[in-house]
N, C-alpha and C positions, 0 to 999 in steps of 0.2 A: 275878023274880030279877034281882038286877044284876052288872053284869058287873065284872070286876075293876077295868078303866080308870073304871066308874063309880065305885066306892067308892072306889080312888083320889084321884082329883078331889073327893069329899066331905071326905076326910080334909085334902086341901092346902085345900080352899078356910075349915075349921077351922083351920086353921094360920094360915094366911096368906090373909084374907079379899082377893075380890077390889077392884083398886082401880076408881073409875068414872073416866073422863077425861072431861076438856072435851074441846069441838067445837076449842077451841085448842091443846089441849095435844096433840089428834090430829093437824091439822094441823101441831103446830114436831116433833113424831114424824115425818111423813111427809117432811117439808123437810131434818128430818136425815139420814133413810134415802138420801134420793135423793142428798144433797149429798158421802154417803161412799161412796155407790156408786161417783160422778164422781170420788170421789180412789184408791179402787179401785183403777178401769179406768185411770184416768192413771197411777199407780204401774207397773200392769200393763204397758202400752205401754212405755214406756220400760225399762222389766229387759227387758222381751221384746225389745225392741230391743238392747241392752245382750248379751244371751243369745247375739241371733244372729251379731252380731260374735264373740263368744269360741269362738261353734262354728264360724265361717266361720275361726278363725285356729285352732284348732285347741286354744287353750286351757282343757283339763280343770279344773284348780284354779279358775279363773274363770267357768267354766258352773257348778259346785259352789256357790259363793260368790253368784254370781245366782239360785240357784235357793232357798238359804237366805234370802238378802234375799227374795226375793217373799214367800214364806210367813212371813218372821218380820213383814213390813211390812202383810202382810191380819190377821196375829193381832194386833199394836198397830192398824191402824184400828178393826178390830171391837172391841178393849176398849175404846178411846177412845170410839166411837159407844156404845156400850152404858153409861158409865161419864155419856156425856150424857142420853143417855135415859133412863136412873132418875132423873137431878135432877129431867126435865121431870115425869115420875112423881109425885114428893115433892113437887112443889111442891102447896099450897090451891087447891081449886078456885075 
């Protein structure tokens, strides 16, 4: 008997057959992964830096406002990275 997540997965992989990648198209995946990771963690450092100034002076509006930037700036990386990585996807093997 199978389990729900199996038939699931039977169902998507009917829908939306898996795609196969190259040994290249794994590797420019893995170079992007890494390369937005580093833009990330750079983003990160600097609001968190930015953060601790605004809580060291005492300014609430301005911790508010850095802490909206961080998260609105990891949700545009991760569409941006994602929005790369399906081209590498579509592209012929």
């Amino acid at each position: 008997m199978k389990t729900a997540y199996e038939l699931a997965m039977e169902r998507l992989s009917k829908n939306a057959p898996a795609v196969k990648l190259t040994d290249a198209q794994k590797k420019r995946l893995a170079e992007l992964d890494a390369k937005y990771a580093a833009k990330v963690a750079e983003r990160e450092i600097f609001l968190k830096d930015e953060l601790a100034k605004a809580l060291a002076k005492g300014d609430v509006e301005a911790v508010e406002q850095i802490e909206k930037q961080i998260v609105s700036e990891k949700k545009s990386l991760a569409a941006e990275l994602e929005e790369k990585k399906d081209a590498i996807r579509q592209e012929k093997s």
